[in-house]
ZAMARGU-4260 file (C-alpha; in steps of 0.2 Angstrom, whole numbers, plus 5000, padded with zeros to 4 digits):
<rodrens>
0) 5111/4998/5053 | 5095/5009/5055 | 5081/5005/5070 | 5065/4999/5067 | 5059/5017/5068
5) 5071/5024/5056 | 5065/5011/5045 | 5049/5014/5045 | 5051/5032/5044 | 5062/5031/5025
10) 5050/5018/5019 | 5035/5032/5023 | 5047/5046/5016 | 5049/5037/5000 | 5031/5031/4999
15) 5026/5051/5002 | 5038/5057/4987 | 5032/5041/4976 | 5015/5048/4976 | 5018/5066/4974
20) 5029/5061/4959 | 5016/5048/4953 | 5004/5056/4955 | 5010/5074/4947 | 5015/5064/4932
25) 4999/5059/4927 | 4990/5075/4930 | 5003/5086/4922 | 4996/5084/4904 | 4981/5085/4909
30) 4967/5073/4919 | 4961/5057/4907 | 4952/5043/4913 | 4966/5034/4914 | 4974/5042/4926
35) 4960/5037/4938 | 4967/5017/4934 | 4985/5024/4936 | 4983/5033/4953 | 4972/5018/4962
40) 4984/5005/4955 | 4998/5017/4964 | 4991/5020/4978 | 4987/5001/4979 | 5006/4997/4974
45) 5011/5011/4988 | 4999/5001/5003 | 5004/4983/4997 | 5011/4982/5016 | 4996/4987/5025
50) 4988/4977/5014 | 4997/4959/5016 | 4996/4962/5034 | 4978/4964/5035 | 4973/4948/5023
55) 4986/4937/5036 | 4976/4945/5052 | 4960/4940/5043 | 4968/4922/5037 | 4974/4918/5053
60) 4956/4922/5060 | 4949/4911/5046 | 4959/4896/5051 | 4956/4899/5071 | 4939/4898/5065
65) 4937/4882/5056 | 4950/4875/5069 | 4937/4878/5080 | 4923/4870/5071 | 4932/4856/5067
</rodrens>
């Protein structure tokens, strides 16, 4: 079993390669506007965890809030 750390530090690893790879694979034949949409829905796809834990900080304030006003 791997630490928290060690953990963390794979996830980034595969996160790193999955962009390089991602996003060499759109460029390679050549930059279309569509790559722009395949890159942001990447990079996106690749910050999904930082994302979640952003919207449950901000829902938990949300609630506090209206619990407060209520």
């Amino acid at each position: 079993m791997c630490s928290v750390k060690e953990k963390t530090m794979l996830n980034n690893i595969n996160r790193t390669l999955i962009a390089v790879i991602g996003g060499a694979s759109t460029l390679v034949d050549g930059f279309h506007g569509g790559d722009v949409l395949c890159i942001c829905s990447m990079a996106f796809w690749l910050l999904q965890p930082e994302c979640t834990a952003v919207e449950e900080k901000v829902l938990d304030k949300c609630k506090a809030i209206k619990a407060s006003i209520q």
